[in-house]
Each structure stands twice: as C-alpha cells, then as structure tokens.
VOVEXKE-728401 format. One record per residue (C-alpha): x, y, z; residue in one letter. Coordinates in steps of 0.001 Angstrom, whole numbers, padded with zeros to 6 digits, always signed. Example, Ala and Ser with C-alpha at 12.3 -4.5 7.8 and 13.67 -1.06 7.14 Angstrom:
// residues 2
+012300-004500+007800A +013670-001060+007140S 
// end
This chain:
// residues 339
+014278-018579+009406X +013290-020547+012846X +011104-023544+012276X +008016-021564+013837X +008324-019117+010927X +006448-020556+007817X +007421-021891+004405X +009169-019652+001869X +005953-018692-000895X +007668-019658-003618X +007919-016000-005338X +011534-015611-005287X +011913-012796-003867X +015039-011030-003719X +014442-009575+000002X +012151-012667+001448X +009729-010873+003100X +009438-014035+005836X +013166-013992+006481X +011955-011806+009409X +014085-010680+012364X +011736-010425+015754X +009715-007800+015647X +010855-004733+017314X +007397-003001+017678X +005855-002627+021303X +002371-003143+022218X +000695-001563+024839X +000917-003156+028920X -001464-005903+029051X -002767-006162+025465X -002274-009134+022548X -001970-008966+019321X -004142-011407+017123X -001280-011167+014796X +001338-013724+015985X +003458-014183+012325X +000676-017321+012064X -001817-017539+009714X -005314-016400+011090X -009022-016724+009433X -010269-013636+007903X -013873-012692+006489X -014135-010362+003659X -016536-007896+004421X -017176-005456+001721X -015314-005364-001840X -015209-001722-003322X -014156-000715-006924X -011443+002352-006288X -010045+002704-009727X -010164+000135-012903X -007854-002204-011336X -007678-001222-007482X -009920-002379-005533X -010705-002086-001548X -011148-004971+000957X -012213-004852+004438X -011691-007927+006075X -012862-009489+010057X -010893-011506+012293X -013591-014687+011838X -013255-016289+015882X -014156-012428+016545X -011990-010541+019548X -013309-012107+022882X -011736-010289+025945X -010406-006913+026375X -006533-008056+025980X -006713-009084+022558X -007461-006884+019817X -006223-005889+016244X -003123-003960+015874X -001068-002813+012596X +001358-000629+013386X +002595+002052+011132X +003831+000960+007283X +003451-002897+008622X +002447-005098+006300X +000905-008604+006377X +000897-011657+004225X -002239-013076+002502X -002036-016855+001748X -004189-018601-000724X -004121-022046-001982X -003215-022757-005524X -006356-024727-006693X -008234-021607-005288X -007515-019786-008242X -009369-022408-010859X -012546-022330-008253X -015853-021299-010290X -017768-017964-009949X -019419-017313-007083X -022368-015900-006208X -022254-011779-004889X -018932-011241-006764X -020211-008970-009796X -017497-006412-009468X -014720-008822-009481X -016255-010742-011715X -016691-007763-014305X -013184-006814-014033X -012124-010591-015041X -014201-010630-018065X -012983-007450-019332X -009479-008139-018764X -009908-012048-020006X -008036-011748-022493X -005143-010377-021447X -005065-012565-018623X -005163-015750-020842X -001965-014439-022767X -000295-013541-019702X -000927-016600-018352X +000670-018199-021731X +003980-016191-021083X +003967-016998-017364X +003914-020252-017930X +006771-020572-020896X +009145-018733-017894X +011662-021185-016464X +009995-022194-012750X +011229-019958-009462X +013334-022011-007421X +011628-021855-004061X +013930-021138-000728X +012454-024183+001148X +012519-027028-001110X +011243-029833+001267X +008093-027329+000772X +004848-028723-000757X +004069-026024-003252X +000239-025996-002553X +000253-022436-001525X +001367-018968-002737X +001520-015633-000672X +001593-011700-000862X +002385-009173+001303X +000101-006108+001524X -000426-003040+003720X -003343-002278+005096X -004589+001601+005177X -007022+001430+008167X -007746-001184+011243X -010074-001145+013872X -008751-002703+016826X -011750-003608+019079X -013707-004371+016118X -010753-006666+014248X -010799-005101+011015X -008322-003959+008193X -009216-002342+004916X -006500-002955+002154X -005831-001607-001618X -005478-004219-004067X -004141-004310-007430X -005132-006615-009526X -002700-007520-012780X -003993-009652-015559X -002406-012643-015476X -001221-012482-012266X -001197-015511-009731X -002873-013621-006417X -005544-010977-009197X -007010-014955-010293X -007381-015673-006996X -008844-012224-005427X -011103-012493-008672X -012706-015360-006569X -012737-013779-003452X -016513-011834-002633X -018391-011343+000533X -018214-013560+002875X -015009-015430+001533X -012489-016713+004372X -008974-015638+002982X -006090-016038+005487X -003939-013715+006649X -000613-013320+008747X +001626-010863+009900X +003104-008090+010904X +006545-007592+009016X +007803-004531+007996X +011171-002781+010516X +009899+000822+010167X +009814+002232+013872X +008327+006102+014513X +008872+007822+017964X +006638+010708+018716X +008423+013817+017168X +011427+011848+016206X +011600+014939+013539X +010507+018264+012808X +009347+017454+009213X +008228+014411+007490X +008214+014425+003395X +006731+011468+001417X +006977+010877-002049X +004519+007863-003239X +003851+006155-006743X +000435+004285-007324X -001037+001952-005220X +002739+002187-002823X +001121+004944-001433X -000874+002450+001185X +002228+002253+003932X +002918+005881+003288X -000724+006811+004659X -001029+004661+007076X +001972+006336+008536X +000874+009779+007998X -002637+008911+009430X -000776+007025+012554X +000674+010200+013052X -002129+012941+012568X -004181+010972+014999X -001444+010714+017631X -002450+014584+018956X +000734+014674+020911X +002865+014327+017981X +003614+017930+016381X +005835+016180+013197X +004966+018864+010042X +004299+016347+007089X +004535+016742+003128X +002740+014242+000692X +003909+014193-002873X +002083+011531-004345X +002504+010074-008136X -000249+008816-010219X -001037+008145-013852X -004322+010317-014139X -006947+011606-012590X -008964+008299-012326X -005986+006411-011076X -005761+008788-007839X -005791+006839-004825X -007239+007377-001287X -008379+011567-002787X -011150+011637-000656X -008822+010678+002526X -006452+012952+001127X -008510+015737+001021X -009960+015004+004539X -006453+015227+006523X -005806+018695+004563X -007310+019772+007542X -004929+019409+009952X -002901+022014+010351X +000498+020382+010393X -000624+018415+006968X +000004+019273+003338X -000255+017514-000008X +000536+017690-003645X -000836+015084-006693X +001477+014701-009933X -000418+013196-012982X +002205+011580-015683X -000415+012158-018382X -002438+015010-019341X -006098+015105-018203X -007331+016519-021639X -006445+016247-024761X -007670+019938-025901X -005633+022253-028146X -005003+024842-025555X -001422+025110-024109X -000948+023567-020336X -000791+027199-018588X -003924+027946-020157X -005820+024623-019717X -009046+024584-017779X -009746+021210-017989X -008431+019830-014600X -009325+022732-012696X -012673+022337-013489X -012626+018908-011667X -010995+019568-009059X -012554+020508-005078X -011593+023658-003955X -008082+024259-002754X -007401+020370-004148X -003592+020658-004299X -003639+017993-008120X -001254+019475-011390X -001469+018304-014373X +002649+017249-014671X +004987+014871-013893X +007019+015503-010929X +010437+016303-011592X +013643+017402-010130X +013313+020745-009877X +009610+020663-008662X +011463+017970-005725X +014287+020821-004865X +011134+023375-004767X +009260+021488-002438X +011731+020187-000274X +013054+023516+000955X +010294+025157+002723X +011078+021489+004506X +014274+022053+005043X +014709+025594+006579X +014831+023662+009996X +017688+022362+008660X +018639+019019+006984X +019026+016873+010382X +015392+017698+010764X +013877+016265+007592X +013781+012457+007267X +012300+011153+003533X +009860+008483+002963X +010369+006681+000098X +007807+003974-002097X +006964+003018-005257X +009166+001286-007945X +012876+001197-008424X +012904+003673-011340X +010674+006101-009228X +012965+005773-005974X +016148+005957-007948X +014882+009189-009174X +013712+010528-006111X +017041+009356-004578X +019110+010777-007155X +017354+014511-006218X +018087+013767-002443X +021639+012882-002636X +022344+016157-005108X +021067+018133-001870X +022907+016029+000807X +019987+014694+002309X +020997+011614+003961X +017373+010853+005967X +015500+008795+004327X +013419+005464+004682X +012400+003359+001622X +009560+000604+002310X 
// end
C-alpha cells in the first residue's frame, strides 16, 4: 500500500479491500473521474425503506460537477468505500430521519446485546498501527449513477449491533457522509462471451446488477444473460421491480428462489396458490430453494454454445458460493468470476 493510499479501517479483513493494485479500468478520452481512491463529500439525498433491514441511499457529489470533463463514473461491479467517524455513531437523533429511526427502535434491543458481545471479542489488530483509530470504513456497490448529475444509489443492510447500521441509523437527508473509491478488478469487454449466468444471494446481488444493467444498456453488446437470484422470502426480494423491468430485453432472463415457503397453508407445494396469487404476470419467483439439480437444469440451455462460451458470476456468502461452485466444477465449468 503506497503512502497516497489511505489507512487500513481497522476491520481485519482477510482480503484488505485498500490493498489495491492500480486500477485497470479506462475512462473515456478527455473525461475525469471524481473518484480518485480519496475521500470525497457526499449528500444524502433520499433514504428509502426496501425491505425490513435494506434500505436505499442516493447520494450527490456536494462541490457539484463543474465542467464537462469531470463527471461520476462507477464502472461495472466497482465498489466504493464509505468512511465515518467513530463518535458519529453516539450522535443524537436527528431531525427528518423517521425511517431510520423506526428501524433502531425496533431492533434496540438486539442491538444493545450485540453490542455487549462485540465488545467482550478480543480487539482486531489493525494493518497500520501508527493509525489513529478515529475512523471505520465499508465497502459497498452502488446499483445506479448518474454521471452528469453525480449521483449513486446504494443498498444497505443494516445489522443490529453492527458498527456502520449505528452509524447509517444517524444518517437522513441532507447528511454529508464521505465516500471513496473505485476498487473492485472485474473488467467486461463488449461480447467477451456468448452467455452470461449469475447466481446472487441477498443484498450481494447489488454488483451482479449493476453488471447486467452495464450491459443491457450497452446496445452494441449482444451477451445472452441468466439471473438466478437467492432470497429468504418474498418480502426480502431485492431490486423486483428492476428485475421485472429488464425482462424486457430480449437477450435477458431471470429466475427468484425463496428458502422459505410463502404460506403456511395445508395444501401440498404443487398445489399451492398462494405465491402465484402475488406474483405479476410472467414473474419468473418459485417457492424453493435452489438446488443442484435446478443449477444443472438451468445452466444447459446456457451451455449448448458450448462451455468456453459461458463465464459464471458468482456473490453472496461462502456457504452459497461453495455450493454453487461445487455444481460448476461437477460439470467442468471452469469460467467463473466471484466478487
């Protein structure tokens, strides 16, 4: 790590997500990126409630883009770092905040045993020791940016207990929150592949659909694409609307897994009109876990290009990639990315 890339954040992270190598994406001739890997003022914008404990930011570059050059850019599955200051966390409410503010009531007390437990854990031994530890930092991918306008929405999760939920809990309209970036290796070229499949668990799904969107919109790039995405329940599903929205492109295709049942009726599962009856039309959402043989099903309409022509995009946690992994490697598919 040079000295003009910052501190370590303390989380001990296996993979330090600032132990960057230069960046290896291109921008267009003549145009500069307000993300330079330093830390730059944001202003939250709006604050949306997705799912109990998801929530969705949109946040503005606060010196606002002033020439043509500069603008916003993100590129594909990038993610950038969100820095807040320790004592933020104890700050008191503040004013235009209700939805955060409801979620930290009703998860109170949770978060104050959490806290308890965090606390009796022996202390992360931070990479850069000569370090004030005034700060801590998380990386997170945004879904959508506006480039002229110097905006990027993101998905948040917010975990009782946890260090960065306290402090987002403070965050409402108008906040400043700072914000640097972009990390993440993942490079596309136009039609690198005949087919894309991505399998996605929970709130992981963010890099996987900025990806898929990054391609869609790029009308030059004929890539056929597969979404399998992984969620707990129907309440829980992420980004359906968006979903549902790119099912009309014609080289675009989906399918939602729900761990748990939707209902908890008597009738058997083949039989079971429960999540059909809350579902759009043509809304591609079954009401079981995805499993190895439903992975071999999906992947071969995929792979009748052959298995050069398929790469894999992998995210979610390590029992969910090891699983998916395990189903690849029994078919000798060697293609695939994990973020």
């Amino acid at each position: 790590m040079s000295d003009e890339d910052p501190i370590c954040c303390g989380s001990g992270c296996t993979n330090c997500v600032l132990d960057v190598k230069p960046s290896k994406h291109k921008l267009p001739a003549n145009v500069t990126n307000i993300f330079d890997r330093s830390y730059k003022q944001f202003v939250c914008e709006t604050i949306a409630q997705v799912t109990a404990n998801v929530f969705r930011f949109r946040f503005r570059y606060v010196p606002s883009i002033a020439n043509d050059r500069e603008c916003l850019i993100v590129p594909p599955g990038c993610h950038l770092m969100l820095r807040a200051h320790r004592a933020a966390t104890h700050i008191p409410e503040r004013a235009g905040n209700d939805l955060l503010q409801a979620w930290l009531e009703e998860n109170s007390g949770q978060t104050e045993r959490d806290s308890r437990t965090i606390v009796a854990k022996q202390p992360i031994q931070k990479y850069d020791k000569s370090e004030d530890d005034l700060y801590f930092s998380r990386p997170y991918t945004p879904i959508a940016f506006d480039r002229e306008k110097g905006t990027f929405d993101v998905l948040i999760k917010l975990e009782p207990g946890g260090l960065m939920s306290n402090y987002i809990a403070t965050v409402s309209v108008g906040s400043h929150t700072e914000w640097k970036g972009i990390y993440g290796n993942f490079l596309w070229q136009r039609n690198q592949y005949r087919n894309m499949v991505a399998f996605v668990q929970g709130v992981a799904i963010a890099p996987i659909y900025s990806t898929l969107r990054a391609i869609l919109d790029d009308d030059e790039d004929e890539t056929r694409l597969m979404l399998c995405a992984c969620f707990r329940d129907l309440p829980n599903v992420l980004l359906r609307e968006e979903l549902h929205s790119l099912a009309g492109y014609w080289n675009f295709r989906y399918a939602i897994y729900l761990s748990r049942r939707t209902c908890a009726c008597l009738a058997e599962e083949q039989r079971c009109n429960c999540l059909t009856s809350r579902l759009r039309y043509n809304e591609p959402i079954h009401d079981q876990r995805l499993d190895a043989e439903e992975i071999e099903r999906l992947l071969q309409r995929s792979l009748s290009d052959g298995k050069h022509s398929v790469l894999i995009l992998l995210c979610g946690t390590d029992p969910f990639t090891t699983f998916i992994k395990s189903s690849l490697e029994r078919m000798e598919i060697e293609n695939c990315y994990t973020f």
